[in-house]
VOTORBA-529408 format. One record per residue (C-alpha): residue in one letter; x, y, z. Coordinates in pm, whole numbers, plus 50000, padded with zeros to 5 digits. Layout:
node r: A&east: X&north: Y&up: Z
...
% end
This chain:
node r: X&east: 79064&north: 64787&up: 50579
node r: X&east: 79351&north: 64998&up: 50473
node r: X&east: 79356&north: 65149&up: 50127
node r: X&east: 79509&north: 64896&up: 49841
node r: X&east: 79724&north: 65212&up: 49688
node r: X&east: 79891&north: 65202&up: 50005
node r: X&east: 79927&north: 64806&up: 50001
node r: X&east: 80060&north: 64791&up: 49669
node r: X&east: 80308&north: 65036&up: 49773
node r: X&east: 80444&north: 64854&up: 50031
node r: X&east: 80420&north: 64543&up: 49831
node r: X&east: 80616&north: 64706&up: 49544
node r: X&east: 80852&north: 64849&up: 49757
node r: X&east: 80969&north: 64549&up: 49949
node r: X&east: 80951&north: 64330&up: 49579
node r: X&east: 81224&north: 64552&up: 49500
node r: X&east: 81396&north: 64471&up: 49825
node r: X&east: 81354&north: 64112&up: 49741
node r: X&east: 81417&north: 64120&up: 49349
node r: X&east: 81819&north: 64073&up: 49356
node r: X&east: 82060&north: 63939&up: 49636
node r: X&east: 82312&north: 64312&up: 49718
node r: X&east: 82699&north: 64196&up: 49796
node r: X&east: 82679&north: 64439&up: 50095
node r: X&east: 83086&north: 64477&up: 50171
node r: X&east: 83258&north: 64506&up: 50504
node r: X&east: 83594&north: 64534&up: 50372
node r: X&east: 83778&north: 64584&up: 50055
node r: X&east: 83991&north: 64284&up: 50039
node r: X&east: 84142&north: 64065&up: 49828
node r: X&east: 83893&north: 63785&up: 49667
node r: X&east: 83837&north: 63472&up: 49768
node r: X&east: 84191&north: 63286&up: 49707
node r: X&east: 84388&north: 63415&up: 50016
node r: X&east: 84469&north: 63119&up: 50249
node r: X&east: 84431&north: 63085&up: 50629
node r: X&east: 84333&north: 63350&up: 50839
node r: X&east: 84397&north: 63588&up: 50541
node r: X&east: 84069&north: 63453&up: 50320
node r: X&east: 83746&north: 63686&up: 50243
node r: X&east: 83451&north: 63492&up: 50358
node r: X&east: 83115&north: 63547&up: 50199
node r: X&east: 82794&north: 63500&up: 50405
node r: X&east: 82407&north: 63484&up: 50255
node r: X&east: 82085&north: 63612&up: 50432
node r: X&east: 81757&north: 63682&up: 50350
node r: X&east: 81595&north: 64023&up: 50462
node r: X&east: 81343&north: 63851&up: 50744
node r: X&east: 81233&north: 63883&up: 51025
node r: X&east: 81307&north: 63471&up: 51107
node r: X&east: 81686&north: 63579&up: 50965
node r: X&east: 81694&north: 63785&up: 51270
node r: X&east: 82027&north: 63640&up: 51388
node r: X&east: 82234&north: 63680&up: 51031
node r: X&east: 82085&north: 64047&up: 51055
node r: X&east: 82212&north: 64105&up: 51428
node r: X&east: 82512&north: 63942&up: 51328
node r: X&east: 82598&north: 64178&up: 51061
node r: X&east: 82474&north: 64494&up: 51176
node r: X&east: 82598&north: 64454&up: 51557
node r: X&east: 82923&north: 64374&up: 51389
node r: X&east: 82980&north: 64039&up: 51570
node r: X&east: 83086&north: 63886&up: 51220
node r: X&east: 83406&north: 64124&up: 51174
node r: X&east: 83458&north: 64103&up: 51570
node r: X&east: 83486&north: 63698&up: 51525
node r: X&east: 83638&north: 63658&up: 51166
node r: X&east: 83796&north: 63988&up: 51093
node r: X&east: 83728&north: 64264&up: 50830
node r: X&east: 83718&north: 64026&up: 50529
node r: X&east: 83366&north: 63931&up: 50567
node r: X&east: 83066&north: 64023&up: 50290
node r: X&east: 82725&north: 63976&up: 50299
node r: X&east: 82459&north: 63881&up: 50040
node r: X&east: 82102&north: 63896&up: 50079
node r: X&east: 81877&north: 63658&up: 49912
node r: X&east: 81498&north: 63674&up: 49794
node r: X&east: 81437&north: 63322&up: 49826
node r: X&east: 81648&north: 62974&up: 49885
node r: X&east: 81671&north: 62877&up: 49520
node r: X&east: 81862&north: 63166&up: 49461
node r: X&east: 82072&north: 63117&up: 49815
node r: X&east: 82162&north: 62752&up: 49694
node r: X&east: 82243&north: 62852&up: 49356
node r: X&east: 82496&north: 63099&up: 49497
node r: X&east: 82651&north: 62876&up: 49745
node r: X&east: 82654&north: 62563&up: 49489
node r: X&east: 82900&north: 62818&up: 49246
node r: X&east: 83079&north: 62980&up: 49530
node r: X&east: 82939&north: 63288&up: 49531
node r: X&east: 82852&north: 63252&up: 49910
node r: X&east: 83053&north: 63024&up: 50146
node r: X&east: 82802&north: 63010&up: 50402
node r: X&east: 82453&north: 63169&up: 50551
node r: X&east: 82153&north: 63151&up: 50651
node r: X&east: 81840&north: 62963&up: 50431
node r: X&east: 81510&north: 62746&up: 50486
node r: X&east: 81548&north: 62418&up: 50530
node r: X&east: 81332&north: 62301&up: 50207
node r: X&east: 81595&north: 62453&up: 49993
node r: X&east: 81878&north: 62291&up: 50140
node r: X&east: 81722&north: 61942&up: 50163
node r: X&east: 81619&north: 61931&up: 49832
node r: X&east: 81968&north: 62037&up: 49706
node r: X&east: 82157&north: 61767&up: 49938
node r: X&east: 81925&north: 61498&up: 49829
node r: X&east: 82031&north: 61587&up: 49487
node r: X&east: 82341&north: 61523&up: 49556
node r: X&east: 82470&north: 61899&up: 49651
node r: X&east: 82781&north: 61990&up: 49901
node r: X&east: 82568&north: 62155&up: 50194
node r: X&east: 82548&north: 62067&up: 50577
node r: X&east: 82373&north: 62197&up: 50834
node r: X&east: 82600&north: 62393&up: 51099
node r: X&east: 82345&north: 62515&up: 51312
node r: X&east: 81951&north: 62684&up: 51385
node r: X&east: 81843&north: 63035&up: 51337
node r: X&east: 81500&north: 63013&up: 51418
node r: X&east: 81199&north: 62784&up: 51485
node r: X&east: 80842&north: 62815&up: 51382
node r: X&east: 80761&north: 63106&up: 51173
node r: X&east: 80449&north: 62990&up: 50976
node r: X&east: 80123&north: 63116&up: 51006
node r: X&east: 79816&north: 62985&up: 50814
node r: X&east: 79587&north: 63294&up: 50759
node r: X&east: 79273&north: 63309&up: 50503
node r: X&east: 79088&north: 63647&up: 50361
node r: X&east: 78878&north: 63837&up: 50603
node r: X&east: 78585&north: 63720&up: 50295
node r: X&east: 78730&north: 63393&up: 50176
node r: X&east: 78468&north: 63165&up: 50425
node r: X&east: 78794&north: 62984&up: 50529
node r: X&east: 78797&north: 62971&up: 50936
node r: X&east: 78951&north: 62661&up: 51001
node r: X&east: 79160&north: 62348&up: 50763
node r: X&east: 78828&north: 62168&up: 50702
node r: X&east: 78735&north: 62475&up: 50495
node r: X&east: 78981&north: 62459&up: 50251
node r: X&east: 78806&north: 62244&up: 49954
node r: X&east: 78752&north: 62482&up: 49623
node r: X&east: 78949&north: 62742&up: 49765
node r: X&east: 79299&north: 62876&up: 49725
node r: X&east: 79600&north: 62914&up: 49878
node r: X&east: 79922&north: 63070&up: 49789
node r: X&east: 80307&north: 62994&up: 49906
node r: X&east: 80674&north: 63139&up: 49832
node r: X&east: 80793&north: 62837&up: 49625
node r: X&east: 80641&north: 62495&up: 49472
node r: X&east: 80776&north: 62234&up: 49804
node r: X&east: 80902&north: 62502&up: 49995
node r: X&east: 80874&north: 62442&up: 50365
node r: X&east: 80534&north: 62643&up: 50423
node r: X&east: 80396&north: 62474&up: 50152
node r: X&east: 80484&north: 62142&up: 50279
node r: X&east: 80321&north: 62210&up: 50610
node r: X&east: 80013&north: 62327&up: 50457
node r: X&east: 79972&north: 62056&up: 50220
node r: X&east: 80053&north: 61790&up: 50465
node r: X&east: 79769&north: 61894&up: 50714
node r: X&east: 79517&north: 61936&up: 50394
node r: X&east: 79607&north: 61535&up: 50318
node r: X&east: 79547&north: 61438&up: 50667
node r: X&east: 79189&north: 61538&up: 50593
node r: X&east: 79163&north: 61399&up: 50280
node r: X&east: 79202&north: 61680&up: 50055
node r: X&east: 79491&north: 61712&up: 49778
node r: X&east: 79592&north: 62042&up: 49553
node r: X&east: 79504&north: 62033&up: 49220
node r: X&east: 79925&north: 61945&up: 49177
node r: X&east: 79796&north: 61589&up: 49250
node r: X&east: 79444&north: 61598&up: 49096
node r: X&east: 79274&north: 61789&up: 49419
node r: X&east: 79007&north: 61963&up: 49479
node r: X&east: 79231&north: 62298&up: 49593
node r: X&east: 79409&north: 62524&up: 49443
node r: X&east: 79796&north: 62604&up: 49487
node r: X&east: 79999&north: 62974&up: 49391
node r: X&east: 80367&north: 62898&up: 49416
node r: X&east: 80611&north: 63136&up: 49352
node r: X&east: 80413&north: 63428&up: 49534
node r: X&east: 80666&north: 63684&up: 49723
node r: X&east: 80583&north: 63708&up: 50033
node r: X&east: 80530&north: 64098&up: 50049
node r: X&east: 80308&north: 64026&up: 49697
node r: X&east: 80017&north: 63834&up: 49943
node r: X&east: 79912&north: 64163&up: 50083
node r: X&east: 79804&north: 64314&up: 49716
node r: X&east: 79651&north: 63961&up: 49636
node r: X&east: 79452&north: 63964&up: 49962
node r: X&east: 79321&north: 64276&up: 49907
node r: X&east: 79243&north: 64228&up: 49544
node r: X&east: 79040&north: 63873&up: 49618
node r: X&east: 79280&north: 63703&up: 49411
node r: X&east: 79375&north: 63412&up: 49644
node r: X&east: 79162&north: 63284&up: 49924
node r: X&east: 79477&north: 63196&up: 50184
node r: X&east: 79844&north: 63138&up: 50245
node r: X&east: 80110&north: 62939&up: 50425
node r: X&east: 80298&north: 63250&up: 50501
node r: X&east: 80584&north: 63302&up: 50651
node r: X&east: 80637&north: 63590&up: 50924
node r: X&east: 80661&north: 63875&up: 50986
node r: X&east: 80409&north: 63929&up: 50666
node r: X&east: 80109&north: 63663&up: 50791
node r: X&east: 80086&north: 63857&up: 51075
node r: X&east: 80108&north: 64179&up: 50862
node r: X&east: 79806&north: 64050&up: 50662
node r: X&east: 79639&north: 63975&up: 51040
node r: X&east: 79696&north: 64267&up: 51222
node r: X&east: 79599&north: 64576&up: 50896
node r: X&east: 79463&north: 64343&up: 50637
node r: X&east: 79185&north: 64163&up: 50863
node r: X&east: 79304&north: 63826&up: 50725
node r: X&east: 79196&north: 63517&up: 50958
node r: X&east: 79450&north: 63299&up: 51149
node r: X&east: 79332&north: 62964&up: 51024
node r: X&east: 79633&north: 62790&up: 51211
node r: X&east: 79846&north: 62961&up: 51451
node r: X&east: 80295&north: 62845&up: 51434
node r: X&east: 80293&north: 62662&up: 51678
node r: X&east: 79975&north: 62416&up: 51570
node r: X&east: 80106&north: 62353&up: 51204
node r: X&east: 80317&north: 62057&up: 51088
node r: X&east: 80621&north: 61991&up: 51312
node r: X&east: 80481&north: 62349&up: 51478
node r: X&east: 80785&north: 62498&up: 51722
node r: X&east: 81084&north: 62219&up: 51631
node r: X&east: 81109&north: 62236&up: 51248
node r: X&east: 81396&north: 62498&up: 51186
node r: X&east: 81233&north: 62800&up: 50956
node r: X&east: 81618&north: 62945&up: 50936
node r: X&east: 81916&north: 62690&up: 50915
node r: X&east: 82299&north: 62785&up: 50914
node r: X&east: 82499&north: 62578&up: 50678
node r: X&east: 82798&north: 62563&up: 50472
node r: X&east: 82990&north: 62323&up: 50217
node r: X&east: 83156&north: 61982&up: 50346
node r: X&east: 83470&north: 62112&up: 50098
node r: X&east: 83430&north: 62447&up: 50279
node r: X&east: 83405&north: 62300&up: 50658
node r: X&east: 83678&north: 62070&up: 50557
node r: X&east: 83910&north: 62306&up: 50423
node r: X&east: 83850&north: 62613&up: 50635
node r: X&east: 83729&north: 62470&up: 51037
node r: X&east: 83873&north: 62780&up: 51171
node r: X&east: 83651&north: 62985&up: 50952
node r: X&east: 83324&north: 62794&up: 51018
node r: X&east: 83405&north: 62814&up: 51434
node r: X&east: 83431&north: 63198&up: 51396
node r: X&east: 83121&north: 63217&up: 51223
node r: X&east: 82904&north: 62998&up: 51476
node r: X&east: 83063&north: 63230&up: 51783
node r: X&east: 82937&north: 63503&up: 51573
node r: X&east: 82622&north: 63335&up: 51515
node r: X&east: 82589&north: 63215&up: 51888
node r: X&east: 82669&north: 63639&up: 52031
node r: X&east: 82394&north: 63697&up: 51745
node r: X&east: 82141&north: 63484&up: 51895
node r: X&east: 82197&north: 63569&up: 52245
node r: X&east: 82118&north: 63945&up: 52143
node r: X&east: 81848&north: 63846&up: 51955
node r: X&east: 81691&north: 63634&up: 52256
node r: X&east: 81753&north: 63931&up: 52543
node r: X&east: 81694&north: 64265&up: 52355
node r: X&east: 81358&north: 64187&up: 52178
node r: X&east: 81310&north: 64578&up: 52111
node r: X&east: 81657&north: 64641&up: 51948
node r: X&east: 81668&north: 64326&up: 51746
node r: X&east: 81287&north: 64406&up: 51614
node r: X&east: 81441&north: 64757&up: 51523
node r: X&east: 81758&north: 64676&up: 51372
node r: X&east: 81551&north: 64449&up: 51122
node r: X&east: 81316&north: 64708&up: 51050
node r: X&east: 81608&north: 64949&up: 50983
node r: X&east: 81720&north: 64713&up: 50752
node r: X&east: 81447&north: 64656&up: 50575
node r: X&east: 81427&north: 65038&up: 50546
node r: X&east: 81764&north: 65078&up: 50440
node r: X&east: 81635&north: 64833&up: 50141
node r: X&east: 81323&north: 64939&up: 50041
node r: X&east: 81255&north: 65306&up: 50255
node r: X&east: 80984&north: 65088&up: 50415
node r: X&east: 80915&north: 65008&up: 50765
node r: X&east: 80707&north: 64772&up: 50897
node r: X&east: 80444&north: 64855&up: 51196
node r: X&east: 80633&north: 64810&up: 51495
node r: X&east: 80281&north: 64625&up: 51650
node r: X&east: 80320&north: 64378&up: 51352
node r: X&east: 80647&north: 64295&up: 51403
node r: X&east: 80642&north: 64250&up: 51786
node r: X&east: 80340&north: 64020&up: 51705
node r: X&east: 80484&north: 63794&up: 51449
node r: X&east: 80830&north: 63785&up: 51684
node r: X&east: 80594&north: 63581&up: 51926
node r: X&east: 80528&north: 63367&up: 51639
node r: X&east: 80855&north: 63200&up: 51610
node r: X&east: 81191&north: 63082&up: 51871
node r: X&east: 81529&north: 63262&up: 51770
node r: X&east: 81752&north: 62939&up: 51871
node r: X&east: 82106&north: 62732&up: 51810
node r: X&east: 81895&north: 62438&up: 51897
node r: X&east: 81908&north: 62180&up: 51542
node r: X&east: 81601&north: 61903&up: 51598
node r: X&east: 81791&north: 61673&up: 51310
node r: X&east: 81438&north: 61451&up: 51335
node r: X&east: 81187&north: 61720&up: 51286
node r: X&east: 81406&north: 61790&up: 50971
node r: X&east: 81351&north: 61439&up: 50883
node r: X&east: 81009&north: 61395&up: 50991
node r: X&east: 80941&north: 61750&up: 50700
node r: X&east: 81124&north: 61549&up: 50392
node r: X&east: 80957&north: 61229&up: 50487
node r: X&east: 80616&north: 61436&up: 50399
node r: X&east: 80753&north: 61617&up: 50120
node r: X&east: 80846&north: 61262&up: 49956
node r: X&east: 80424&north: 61182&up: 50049
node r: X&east: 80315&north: 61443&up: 49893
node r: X&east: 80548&north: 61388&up: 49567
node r: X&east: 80756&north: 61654&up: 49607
node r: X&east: 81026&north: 61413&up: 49573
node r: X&east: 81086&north: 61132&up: 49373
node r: X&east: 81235&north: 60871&up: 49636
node r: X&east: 81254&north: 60785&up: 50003
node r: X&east: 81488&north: 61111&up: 50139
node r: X&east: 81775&north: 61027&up: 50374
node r: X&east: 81936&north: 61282&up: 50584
node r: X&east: 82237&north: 61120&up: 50696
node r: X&east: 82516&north: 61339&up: 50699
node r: X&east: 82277&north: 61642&up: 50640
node r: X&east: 82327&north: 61777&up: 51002
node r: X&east: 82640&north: 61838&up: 51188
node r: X&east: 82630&north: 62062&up: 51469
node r: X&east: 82979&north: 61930&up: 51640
node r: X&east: 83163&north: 62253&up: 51619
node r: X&east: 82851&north: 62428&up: 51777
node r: X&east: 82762&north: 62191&up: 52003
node r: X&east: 83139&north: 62264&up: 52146
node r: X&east: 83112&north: 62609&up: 52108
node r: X&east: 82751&north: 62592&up: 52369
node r: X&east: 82926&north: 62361&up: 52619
node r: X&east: 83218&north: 62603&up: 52662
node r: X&east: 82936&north: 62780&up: 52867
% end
């Protein structure tokens, strides 16, 4: 087991990472008034390994190559932050978890789904200590999430109820930490504070692979498993309306992105990591990283039902208050005409 001064370091060091979204400039222009060709477009990303298309995007330049110099970047430490910026304008578009984004269209929010960054990218894991080996286990124990109805948390809690157990949100018998950075789960492990978590990669396997945690559930065996989208690409209907030409630059970008991403496994995992170093002067283990990459799909491909098929069991487990309806949530048309060009 490695030493905990060394696992709050890294902990500490990528908190600071994710404490504040960075407007990370490509170009000086103007703001965000020009018209046409002419207007700065703003894009949102989170620092992860599941975001590994924005990331390629940017870095590889196929952003400016698509849209021009007039393109910043944002990164985010969690959705309700990404939503908050793209419901004031701060962002025009980006990549985000589908929780966030459902909950804030059901609300009545301007956002639509463009397009898929990634699939899968949850790994149930438990303390090497925490007598948790499998789902039936769970009862008196704890678990700990990034956010209160975020998607991992939804796909833990759903499996719980299908054996009969509920969090003590709903008067269960097990416990629930929302609101737990990701990097934070490594300290807590170590420290006995929490028993398990619905993590998302690449830091479940991180807890695996030096932290001796157990894989309760591997990706591809939780809730909706390899089709529910753990990265979506969306935008504003007032944005796709007004600026088409922008959005079709930005899913060619998106597409050369995840074509990288899906042929040059060793340069994607290390422009991430370089990244994340630029960030925080942290790298992950390159072992951890090529582990957890096996633990999720970089893909365009949108599975509108498995989207669905997550909110209908967020509304069961009273994360919402009525019966969610996604029409109009996904539109895919411009990339679905961008693939068939091929």
């Amino acid at each position: 087991m490695k030493k905990l001064l060394s696992t709050v370091f890294l902990s500490a060091a990528v908190m600071a990472m994710s404490a504040c979204g960075t407007e990370e400039s490509s170009s000086s222009g103007n703001a965000s008034g020009n018209e046409g060709q002419d207007r700065e477009v703003n894009i949102g990303y989170f620092p992860n390994l599941d975001h590994a298309a924005g990331i390629v995007g940017k870095e590889k330049g196929y952003f400016t190559d698509e849209m021009g110099d007039d393109v910043n970047f944002q990164n985010f430490p969690n959705g309700n932050d990404f939503i908050e910026a793209l419901d004031t304008g701060i962002i025009d578009l980006g990549y985000v978890g589908p929780g966030p984004a459902i909950n804030y269209y059901l609300s009545g929010g301007d956002v639509v789904v463009i397009g898929s960054a990634a699939n899968g990218a949850t790994l149930i894991v438990s303390r090497e200590d925490s007598g948790i080996h499998s789902l039936d286990d769970f009862p008196g124990k704890s678990f700990c999430t990034p956010g209160n109805g975020c998607t991992h948390n939804v796909q833990l809690e759903i499996m719980l109820q299908e054996k009969g157990m509920k969090t003590n949100r709903l008067g269960g018998e097990v416990e629930h930490q929302s609101r737990v950075n990701p990097a934070s789960m490594v300290a807590m492990f170590e420290q006995g504070q929490i028993d398990a978590a619905a993590a998302p990669e690449p830091w479940g396997t991180l807890l695996v692979e030096e932290h001796n945690a157990n894989v309760v559930t591997e990706w591809n065996e939780v809730f909706l498993g390899e089709e529910l989208a753990s990265v979506v690409m969306v935008t504003t209907e007032e944005f796709l309306d007004e600026y088409p030409d922008k959005v079709e630059e930005a899913l060619r970008a998106h597409k050369r992105s995840v074509d990288f991403a899906q042929n040059n496994e060793e340069e994607t995992l290390e422009t991430v990591n370089d990244l994340i170093y630029d960030l925080t002067q942290t790298r992950l283990p390159e072992h951890v990283l090529e582990k957890a990459w096996q633990r999720m799909a970089v893909t365009t491909e949108t599975h509108a039902d498995a989207l669905q098929a997550w909110a209908d069991a967020s509304y069961e487990l009273e994360f919402m208050d009525k019966d969610p309806d996604l029409d109009g949530f996904v539109d895919t048309t411009i990339l679905d005409g961008i693939l068939e060009e091929e």
